[in-house]
N, C-alpha and C positions, 0 to 999 in steps of 0.2 A: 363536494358536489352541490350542484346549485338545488333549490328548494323545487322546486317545477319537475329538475330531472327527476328524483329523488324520486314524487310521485307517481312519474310515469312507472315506475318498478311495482308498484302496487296497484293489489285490485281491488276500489273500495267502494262497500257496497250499503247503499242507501237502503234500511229496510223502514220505509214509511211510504202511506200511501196519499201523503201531502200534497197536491201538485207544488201547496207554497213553499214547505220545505224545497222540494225539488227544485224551484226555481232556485229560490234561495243558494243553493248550494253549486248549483250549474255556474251563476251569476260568479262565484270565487274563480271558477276556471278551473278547479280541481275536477279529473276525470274519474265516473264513478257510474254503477249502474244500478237501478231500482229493484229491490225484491219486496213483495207485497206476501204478509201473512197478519189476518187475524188475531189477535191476542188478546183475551179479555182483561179489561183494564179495572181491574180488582181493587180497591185499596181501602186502609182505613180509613174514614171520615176523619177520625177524632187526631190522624196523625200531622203533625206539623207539614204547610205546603212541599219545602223543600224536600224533605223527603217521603212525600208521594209521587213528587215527579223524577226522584232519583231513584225508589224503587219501581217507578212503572219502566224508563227509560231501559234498567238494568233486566227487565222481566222480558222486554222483547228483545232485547240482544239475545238473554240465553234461549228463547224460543226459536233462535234464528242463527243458531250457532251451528248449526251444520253447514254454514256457508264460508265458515274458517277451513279451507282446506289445506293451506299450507301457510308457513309464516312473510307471506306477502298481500295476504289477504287481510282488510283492515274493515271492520261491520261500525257503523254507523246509526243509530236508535235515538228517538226524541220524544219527549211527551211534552205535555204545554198544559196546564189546568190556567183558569181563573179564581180568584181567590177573594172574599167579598164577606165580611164582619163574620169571619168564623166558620162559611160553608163555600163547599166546594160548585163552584158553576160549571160543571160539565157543558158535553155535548148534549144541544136539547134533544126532546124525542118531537115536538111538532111545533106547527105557528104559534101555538098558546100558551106552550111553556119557553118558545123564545120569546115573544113578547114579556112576558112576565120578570124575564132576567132583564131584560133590555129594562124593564120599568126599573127593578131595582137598582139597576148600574145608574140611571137616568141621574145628576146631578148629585155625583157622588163621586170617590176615590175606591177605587178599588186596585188589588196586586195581578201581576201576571207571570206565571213560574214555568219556569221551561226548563228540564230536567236533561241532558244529553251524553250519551254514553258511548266511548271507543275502546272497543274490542276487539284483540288481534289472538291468536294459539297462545300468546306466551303471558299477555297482561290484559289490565282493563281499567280505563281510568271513568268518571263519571263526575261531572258538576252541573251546578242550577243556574242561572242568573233571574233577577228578578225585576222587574220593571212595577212604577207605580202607572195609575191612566186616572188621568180626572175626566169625566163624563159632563157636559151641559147638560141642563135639564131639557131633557127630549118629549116632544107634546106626542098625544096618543097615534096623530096621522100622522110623524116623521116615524113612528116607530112601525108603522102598519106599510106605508113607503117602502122602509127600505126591506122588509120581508117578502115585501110582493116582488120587488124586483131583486132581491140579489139573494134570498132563499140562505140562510145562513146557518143553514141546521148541521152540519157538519163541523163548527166552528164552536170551540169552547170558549163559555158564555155567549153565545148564540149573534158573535158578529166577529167582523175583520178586520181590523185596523186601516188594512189596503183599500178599503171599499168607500163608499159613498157615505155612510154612517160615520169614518174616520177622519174625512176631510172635512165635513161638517160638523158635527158634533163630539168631538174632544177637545178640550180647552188645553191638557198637556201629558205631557209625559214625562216620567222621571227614570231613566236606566234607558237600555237601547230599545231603541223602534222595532229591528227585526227579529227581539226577542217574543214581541207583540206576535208579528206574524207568523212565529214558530220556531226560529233557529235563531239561537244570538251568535250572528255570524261573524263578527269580530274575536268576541272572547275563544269559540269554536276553531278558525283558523290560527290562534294563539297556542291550543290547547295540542289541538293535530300537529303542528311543526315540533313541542316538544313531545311528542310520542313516537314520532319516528325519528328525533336527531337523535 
């Protein structure tokens, strides 16, 4: 059976309240629908990137495991940190502590980890991918710019690759682009064909 049909057998269900993931995942053409829950994203500081995004990814699958109701039902979960000489750049809480990350990314290499986890009744598989980003040095009114217009407090370390900030100021990237934006959607659709053949 071809890979397409295969899918249509299954119900899979996106629980992130990403619009980018969402895009992201619509853009494969794999059919799937969103479920939005809360989860506090808990972790330890002191613990290795990979797996703070592999334990958070795995924390809201099982928070969100009542939507496995039969074995064609396939849950979907991603978390994304930024990662930057040893601390973790979360989602900011305002303009002043996203500028403040923005300063420190400014002319610098930092990681970007994206933890992603598929869960069906019977298994569960979970991997990371990690990307590096080198930063230009960003002057105080490019960093003030693009906060005023594109509000990026929702976004760990406190910007989006997809935005105005990424066409302008990143000099490169090492690992995939749309692991940047939240889903490495290559390695992901690798991952999903060998979980249902």
């Amino acid at each position: 059976m071809k890979l397409f049909d295969k899918l249509k057998e299954y119900d899979i269900v996106l629980a992130s309240q990403s619009p980018r993931r969402q895009y992201l995942l619509k853009e494969t053409h794999i059919p799937f629908r969103v479920v939005s829950k809360n989860v506090p994203e808990d972790f330890n500081e002191k613990s290795p990137p990979e797996d703070i995004v592999l334990s958070l990814c795995r924390a809201k699958a099982n928070a969100c495991k009542n939507e496995l109701v039969n074995s064609k039902t396939l849950l979907i979960t991603a978390d994304t940190i930024v990662f930057f000489k040893g601390q973790v750049l979360n989602k900011p809480g305002d303009k002043h502590e996203t500028a403040n990350m923005l300063e420190l990314l400014s002319d610098s290499v930092h990681d970007v980890y994206t933890g992603v986890c598929i869960k069906s009744l019977e298994k569960e598989t979970a991997f990371f991918e990690k990307t590096s980003v080198t930063f230009e040095k960003l002057t105080p009114e490019e960093i003030w710019f693009y906060l005023e217009n594109y509000k990026p407090f929702d976004k760990a370390g406190g910007y989006g690759i997809q935005e105005w900030i990424g066409l302008v100021a990143i000099k490169r990237i090492d690992g995939s682009y749309h692991n940047v934006v939240g889903l490495p959607v290559s390695r992901f659709f690798k991952e999903l064909k060998n979980f249902i053949c």
